[in-house]
C-alpha positions as CSV (number, residue, x, y, z in Angstrom):
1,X,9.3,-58.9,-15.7
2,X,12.6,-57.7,-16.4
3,X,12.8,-54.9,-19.2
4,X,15.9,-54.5,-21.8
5,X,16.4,-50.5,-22.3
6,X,14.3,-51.1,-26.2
7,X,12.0,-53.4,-24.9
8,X,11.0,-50.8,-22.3
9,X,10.8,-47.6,-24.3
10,X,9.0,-49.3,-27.0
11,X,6.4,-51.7,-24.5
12,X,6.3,-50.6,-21.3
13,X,7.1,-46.7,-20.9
14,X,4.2,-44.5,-21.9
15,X,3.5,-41.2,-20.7
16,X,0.5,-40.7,-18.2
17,X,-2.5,-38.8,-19.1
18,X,-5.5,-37.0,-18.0
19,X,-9.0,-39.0,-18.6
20,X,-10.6,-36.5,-20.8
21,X,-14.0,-37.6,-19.8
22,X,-13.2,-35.7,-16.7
23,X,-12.8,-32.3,-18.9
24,X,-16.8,-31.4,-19.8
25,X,-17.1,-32.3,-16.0
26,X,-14.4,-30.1,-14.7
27,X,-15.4,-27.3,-16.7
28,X,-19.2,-27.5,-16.0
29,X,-18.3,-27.2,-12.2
30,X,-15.8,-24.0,-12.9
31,X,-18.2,-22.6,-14.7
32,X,-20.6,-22.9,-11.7
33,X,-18.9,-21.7,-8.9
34,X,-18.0,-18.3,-11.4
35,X,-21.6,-17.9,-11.4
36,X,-23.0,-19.2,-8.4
37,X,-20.4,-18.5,-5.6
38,X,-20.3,-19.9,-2.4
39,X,-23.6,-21.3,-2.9
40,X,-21.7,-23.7,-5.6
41,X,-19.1,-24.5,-3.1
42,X,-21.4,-25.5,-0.5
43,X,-23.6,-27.9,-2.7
44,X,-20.2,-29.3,-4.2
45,X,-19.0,-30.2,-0.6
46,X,-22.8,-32.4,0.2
47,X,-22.1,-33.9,-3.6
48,X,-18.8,-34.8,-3.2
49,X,-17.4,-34.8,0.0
50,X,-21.3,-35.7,2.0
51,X,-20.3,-33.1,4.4
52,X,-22.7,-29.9,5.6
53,X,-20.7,-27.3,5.8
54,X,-22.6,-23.9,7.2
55,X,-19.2,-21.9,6.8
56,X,-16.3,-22.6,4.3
57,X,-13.5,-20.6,6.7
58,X,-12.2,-22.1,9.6
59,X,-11.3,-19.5,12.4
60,X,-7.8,-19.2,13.3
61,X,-8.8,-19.9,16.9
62,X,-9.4,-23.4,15.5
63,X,-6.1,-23.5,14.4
64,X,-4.1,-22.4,17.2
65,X,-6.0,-25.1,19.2
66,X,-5.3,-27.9,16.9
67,X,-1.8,-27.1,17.5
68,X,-1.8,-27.0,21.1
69,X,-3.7,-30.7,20.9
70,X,-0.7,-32.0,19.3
71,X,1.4,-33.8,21.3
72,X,5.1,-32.7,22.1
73,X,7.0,-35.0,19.3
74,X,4.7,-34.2,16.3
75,X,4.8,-30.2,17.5
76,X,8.3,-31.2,17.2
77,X,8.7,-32.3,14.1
78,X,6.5,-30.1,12.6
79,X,8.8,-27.4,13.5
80,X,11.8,-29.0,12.7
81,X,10.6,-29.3,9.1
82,X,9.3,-25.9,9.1
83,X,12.8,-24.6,9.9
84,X,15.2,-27.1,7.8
85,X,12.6,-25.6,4.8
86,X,12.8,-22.2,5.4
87,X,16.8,-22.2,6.0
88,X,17.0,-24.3,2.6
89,X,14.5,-21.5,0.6
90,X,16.1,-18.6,2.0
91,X,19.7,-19.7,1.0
92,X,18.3,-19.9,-2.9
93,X,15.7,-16.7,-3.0
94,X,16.9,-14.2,-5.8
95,X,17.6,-10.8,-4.8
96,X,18.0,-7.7,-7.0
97,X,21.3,-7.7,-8.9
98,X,22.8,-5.7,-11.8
99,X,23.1,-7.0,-14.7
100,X,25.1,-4.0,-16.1
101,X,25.0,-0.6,-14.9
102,X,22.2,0.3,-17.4
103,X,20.2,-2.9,-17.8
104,X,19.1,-5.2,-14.8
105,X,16.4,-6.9,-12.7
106,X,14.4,-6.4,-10.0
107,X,12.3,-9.0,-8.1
108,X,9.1,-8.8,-6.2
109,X,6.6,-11.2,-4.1
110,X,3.4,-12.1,-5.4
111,X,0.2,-10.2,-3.6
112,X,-1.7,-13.8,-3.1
113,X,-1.6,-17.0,-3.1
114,X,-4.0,-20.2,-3.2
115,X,-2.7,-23.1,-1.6
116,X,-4.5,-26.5,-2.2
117,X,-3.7,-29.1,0.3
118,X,-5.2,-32.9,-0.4
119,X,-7.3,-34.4,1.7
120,X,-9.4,-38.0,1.6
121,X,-7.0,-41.0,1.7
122,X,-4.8,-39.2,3.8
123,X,-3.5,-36.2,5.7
124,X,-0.8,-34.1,4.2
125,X,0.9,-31.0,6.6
126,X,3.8,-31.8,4.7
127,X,2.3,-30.5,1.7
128,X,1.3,-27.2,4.1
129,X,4.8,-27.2,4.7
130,X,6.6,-27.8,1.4
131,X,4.4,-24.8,-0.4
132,X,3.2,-21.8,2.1
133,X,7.0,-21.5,3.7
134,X,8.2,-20.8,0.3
135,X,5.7,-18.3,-0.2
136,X,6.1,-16.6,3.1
137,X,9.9,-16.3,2.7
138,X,9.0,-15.2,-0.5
139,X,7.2,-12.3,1.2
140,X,3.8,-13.1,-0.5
141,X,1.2,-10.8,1.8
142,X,-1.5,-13.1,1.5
143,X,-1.4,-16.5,1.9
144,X,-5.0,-19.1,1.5
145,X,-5.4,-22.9,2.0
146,X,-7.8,-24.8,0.6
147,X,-8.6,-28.2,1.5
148,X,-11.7,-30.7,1.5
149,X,-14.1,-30.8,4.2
150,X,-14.1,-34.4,6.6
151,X,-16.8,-35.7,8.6
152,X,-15.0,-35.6,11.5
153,X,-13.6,-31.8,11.1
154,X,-10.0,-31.2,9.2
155,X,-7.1,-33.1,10.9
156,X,-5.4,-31.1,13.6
157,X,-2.4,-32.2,12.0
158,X,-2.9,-29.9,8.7
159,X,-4.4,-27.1,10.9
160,X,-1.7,-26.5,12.7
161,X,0.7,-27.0,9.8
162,X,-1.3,-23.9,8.5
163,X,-0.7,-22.5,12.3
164,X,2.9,-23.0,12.1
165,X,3.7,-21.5,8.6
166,X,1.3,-18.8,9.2
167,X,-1.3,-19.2,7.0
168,X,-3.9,-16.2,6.4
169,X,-7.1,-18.0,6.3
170,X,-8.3,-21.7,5.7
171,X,-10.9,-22.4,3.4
172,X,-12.7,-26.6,3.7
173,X,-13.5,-26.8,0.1
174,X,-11.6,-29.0,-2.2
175,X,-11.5,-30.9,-6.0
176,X,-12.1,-28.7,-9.3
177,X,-14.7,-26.3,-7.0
178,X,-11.8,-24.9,-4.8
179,X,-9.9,-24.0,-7.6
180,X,-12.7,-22.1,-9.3
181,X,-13.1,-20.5,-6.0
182,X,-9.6,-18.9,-5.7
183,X,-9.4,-18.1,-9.9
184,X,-12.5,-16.0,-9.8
185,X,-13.1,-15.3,-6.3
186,X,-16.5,-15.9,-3.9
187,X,-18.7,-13.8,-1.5
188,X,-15.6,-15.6,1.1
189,X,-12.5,-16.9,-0.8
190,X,-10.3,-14.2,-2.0
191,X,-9.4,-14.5,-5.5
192,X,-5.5,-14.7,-5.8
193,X,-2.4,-14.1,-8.0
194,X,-1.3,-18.0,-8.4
195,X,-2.4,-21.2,-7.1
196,X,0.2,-24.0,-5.8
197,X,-0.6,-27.4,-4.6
198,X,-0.8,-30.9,-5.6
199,X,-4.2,-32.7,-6.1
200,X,-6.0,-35.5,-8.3
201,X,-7.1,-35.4,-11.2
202,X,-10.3,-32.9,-11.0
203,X,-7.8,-30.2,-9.5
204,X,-4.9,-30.9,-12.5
205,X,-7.6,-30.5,-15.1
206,X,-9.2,-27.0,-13.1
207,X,-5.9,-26.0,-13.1
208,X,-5.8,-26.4,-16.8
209,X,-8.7,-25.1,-17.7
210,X,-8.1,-22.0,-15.4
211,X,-4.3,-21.6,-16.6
212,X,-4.3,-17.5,-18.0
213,X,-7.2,-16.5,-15.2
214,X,-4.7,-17.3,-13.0
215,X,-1.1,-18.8,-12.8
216,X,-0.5,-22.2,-11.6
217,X,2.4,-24.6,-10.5
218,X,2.2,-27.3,-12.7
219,X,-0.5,-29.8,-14.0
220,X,0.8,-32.3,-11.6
221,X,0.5,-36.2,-12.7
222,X,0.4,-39.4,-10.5
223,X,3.6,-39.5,-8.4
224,X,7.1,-41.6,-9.4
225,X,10.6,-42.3,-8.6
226,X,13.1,-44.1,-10.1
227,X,16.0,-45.2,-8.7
228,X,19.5,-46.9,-10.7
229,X,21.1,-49.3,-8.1
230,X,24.0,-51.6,-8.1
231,X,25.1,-54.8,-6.1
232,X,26.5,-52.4,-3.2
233,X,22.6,-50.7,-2.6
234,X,20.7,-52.2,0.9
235,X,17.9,-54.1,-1.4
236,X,15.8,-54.3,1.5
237,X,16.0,-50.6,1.9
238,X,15.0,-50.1,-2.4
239,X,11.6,-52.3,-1.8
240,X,10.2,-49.6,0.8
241,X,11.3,-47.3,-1.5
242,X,9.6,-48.9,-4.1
243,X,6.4,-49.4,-1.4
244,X,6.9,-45.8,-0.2
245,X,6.1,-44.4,-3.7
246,X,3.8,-46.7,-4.6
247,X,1.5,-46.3,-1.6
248,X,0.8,-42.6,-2.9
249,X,-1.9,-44.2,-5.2
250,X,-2.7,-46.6,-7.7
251,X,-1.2,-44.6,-10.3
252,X,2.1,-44.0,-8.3
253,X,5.0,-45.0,-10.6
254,X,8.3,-47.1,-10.0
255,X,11.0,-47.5,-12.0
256,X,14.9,-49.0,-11.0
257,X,17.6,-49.2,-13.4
258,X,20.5,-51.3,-13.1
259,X,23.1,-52.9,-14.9
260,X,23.6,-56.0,-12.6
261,X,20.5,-58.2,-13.9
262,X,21.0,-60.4,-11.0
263,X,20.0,-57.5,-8.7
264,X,17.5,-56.6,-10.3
265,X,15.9,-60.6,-10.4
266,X,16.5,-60.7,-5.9
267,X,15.1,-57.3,-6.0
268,X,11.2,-58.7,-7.8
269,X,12.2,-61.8,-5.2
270,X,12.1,-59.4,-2.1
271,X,9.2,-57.3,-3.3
272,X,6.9,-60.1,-4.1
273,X,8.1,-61.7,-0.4
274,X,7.5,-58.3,0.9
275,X,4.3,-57.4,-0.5
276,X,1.9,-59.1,1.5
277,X,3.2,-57.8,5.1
278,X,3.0,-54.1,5.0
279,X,0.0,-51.8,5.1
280,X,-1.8,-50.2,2.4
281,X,-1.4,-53.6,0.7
282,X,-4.4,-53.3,-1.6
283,X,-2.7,-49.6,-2.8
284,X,0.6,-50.9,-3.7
285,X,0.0,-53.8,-5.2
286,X,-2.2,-52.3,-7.7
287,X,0.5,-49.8,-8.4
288,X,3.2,-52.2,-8.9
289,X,0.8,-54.7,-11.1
290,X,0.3,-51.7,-13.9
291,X,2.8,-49.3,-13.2
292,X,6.1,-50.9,-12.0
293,X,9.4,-51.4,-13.9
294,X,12.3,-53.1,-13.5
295,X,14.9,-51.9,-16.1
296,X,18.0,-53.6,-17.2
297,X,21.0,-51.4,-18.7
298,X,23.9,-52.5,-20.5
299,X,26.2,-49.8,-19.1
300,X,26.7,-46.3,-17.2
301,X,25.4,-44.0,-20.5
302,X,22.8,-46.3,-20.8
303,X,21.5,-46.1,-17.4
304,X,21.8,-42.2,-17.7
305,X,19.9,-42.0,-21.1
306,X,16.8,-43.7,-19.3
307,X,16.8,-41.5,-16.2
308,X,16.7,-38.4,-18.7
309,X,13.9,-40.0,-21.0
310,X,12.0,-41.3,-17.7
311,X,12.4,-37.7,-16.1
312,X,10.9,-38.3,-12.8
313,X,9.9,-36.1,-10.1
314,X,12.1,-38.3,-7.7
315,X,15.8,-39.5,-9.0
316,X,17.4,-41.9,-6.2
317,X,21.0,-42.7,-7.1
318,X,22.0,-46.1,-4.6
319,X,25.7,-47.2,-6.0
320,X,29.2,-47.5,-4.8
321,X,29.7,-43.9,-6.4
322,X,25.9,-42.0,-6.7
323,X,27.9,-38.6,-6.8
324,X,29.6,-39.9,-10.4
325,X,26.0,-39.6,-11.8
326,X,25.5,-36.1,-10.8
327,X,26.6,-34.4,-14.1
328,X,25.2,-37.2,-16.3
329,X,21.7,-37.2,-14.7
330,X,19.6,-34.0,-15.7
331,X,16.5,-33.9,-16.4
332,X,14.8,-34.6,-12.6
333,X,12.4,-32.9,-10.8
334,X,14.9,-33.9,-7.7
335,X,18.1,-36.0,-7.4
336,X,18.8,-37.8,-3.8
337,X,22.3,-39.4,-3.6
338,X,23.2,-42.1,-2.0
339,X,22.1,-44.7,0.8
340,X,21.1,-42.0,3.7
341,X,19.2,-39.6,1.1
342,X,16.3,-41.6,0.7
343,X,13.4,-40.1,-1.0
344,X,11.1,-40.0,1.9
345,X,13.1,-37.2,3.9
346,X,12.8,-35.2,0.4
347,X,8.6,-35.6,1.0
348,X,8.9,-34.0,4.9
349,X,12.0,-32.2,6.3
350,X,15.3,-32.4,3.6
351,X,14.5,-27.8,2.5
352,X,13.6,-28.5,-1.1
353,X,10.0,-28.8,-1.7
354,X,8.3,-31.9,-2.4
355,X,6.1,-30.5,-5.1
356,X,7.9,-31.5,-8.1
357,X,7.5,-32.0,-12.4
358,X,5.8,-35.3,-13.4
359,X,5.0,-37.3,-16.2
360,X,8.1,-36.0,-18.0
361,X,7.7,-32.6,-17.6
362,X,11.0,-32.2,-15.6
363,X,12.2,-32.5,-18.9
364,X,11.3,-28.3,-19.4
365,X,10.3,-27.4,-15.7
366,X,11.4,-27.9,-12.4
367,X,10.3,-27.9,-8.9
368,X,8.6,-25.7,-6.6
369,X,10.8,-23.1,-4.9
370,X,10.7,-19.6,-3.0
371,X,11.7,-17.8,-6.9
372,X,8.3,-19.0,-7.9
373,X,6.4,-16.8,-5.5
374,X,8.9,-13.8,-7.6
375,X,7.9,-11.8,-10.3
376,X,10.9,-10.8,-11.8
377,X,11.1,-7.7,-14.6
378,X,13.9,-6.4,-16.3
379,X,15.0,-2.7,-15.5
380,X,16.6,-0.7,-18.8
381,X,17.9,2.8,-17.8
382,X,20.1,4.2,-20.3
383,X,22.8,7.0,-19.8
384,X,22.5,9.2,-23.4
385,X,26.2,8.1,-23.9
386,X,24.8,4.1,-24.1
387,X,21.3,5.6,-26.0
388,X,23.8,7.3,-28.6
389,X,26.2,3.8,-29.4
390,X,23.4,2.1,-30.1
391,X,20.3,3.7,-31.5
392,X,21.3,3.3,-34.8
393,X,21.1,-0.6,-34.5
394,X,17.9,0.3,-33.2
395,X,16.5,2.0,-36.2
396,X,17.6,0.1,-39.2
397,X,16.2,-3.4,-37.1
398,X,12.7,-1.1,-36.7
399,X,13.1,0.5,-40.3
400,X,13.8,-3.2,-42.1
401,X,10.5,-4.5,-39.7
402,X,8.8,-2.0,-41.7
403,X,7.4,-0.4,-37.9
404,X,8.1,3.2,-39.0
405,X,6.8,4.7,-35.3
406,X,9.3,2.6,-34.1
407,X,12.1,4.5,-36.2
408,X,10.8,7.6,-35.6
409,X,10.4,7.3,-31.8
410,X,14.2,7.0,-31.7
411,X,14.8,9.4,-34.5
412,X,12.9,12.1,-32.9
413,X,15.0,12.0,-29.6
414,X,18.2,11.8,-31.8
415,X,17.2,14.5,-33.9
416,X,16.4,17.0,-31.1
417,X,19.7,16.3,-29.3
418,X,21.4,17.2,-32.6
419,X,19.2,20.1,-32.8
420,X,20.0,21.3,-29.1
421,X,23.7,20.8,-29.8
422,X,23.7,22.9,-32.3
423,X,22.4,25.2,-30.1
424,X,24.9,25.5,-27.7
């Protein structure tokens, strides 16, 4: 089916949410692991995950040997993405600056950090990659994954994405549980400063619940992309787009925008010839059945207008000229232009992080970077010339407020410089 821009704001486009059912669940196994500890943890991993685990840390011995089993090319790699990313977050890390002489800010790295790292349907170092470089340019001094326990061990791949990024300590513990674990702390996970990380739906509601205890990235919905195209864009290159996104899950959202509507009709053609050849089949065509939309747009604005309303964590711009779009398209969690910026480099080696605002959220947020691993406070440091221009203003605000200590506390400084000048 083939949307107009009414027809899909008013049918089709509807904003994702959490299954509350999950909340009483979420919130029963937070408040578990608070009380019970690693004792919680291990009974969560038999539950959920059917694995015996005897001891949630994994040495560091075990990492450095996972990445030594690696062969050559995915060492490689692996190191190539680790560098692109830290190159890319160092060129954007705030620094100190003056504002003015007198007022200014000062930035500083976190203490610790909780990174959670999916596991299950697949293996993700890229999400290792894309969220503990950042925090170690940031200069964050202690740096924890958490992931869920496998039957066969945790994949070498994500161990030694932990050993290449230098990673403090490696917990196999996932879902709500692990989250619990680094908010309030256990006999042997660390409670930390801020957790980081994108997971399903157990670990966006902990999150949530746990937002205040400790500070979060976002409340992270299923993944999405959407992509405006004309009749110059490689359609065979948009459908693995399309496929690339959708294979995250059956959630995974895909939206392309165009104003040519005969694109748009031999774009469902190739898909639907497409569809059943490529793996993860089953995956993808759920997502495309429920959460797939082809948008026509009757001009340039138009097309605009529904990237901003969509706001999706991936914006891909395929035209004759993607960089005319760049001032007109705002409200992304990331914007890839043109043919050879496909969103897939974005997810493993581009330097911005892949962990990005869904579900419209990019609308008010944005994406993960190095200046979230920051504190940032503001520095006032007044010379008594400065104090005496405007401490007046000062008083009759605090006086009008009715906040009479207020007054006074500038009056008595004001009063005994008058006092001392007299004086001399």
């Amino acid at each position: 089916m083939i949307y107009n821009k009414t027809n899909f704001l008013s049918k089709g486009f509807k904003q994702s949410s959490l299954n509350e059912d999950l909340y009483p669940i979420v919130k029963e196994i937070c408040d578990n692991v608070k009380r019970l500890g690693d004792e919680a943890l291990i009974s969560y991993n038999q539950t959920f995950d059917h694995v015996e685990t005897a001891h949630l840390e994994i040495n560091d011995t075990a990492l450095q040997d996972a990445y030594h089993r690696l062969d050559e090319d995915l060492r490689q790699a692996l190191h190539q993405s680790h560098d692109r990313i830290t190159a890319y977050q160092q060129s954007i890390k705030q620094s100190d600056r003056q504002g003015t002489s007198d007022c200014y800010e000062m930035y500083h790295p976190l203490e610790s950090v909780g990174v959670y790292v999916p596991g299950g349907k697949a293996s993700y170092p890229s999400t290792v990659l894309m969220t503990v470089t950042l925090a170690k340019v940031a200069g964050v001094k202690h740096i924890y994954v958490v992931t869920p326990p496998q039957q066969q061990g945790l994949p070498d791949v994500v161990l030694a994405a932990c050993y290449i990024t230098g990673v403090d300590r490696v917990f196999q513990v996932g879902g709500a549980q692990s989250i619990a674990a680094l908010a309030y702390g256990t006999e042997t996970i660390p409670k930390v400063d801020k957790i980081v990380g994108p997971g399903n739906q157990y670990v966006a509601y902990a999150k949530k619940y746990l937002f205040g205890q400790v500070g979060i990235d976002q409340i992270a919905g299923p993944s999405e992309i959407a992509l405006i195209i004309d009749e110059t864009a490689d359609l065979d290159a948009i459908v693995y787009d399309v496929f690339a996104q959708a294979e995250h899950d059956e959630l995974a959202r895909t939206f392309v925008i165009s104003e040519n509507y005969a694109c748009l009709q031999q774009l469902e053609h190739k898909i639907q010839q497409t569809l059943s050849t490529i793996e993860r089949q089953p995956i993808v065509e759920a997502s495309l059945a429920n959460h797939h939309f082809l948008i026509h747009s009757s001009n340039f604005n138009e097309s605009c207008d529904l990237m901003n309303t969509i706001a999706p964590e991936h914006a891909s711009i395929q035209t004759a000229c993607p960089h005319d779009y760049l001032n007109h398209v705002r409200y992304v969690g990331a914007l890839f232009l043109g043919h050879y910026s496909p969103e897939v480099i974005g997810d493993y080696v581009a330097g911005p992080s892949h962990v990005l605002p869904t579900n419209q959220t990019a609308r008010f947020t944005n994406g993960l970077s190095v200046n979230d691993f920051l504190t940032r406070h503001s520095v006032i440091n007044l010379s008594q010339d400065t104090f005496s221009e405007i401490e007046g203003t000062a008083r009759q605000i605090a006086h009008v407020e009715q906040l009479f200590n207020h007054e006074y506390s500038i009056k008595i400084r004001t009063t005994k410089e008058h006092n001392n000048n007299d004086k001399n």
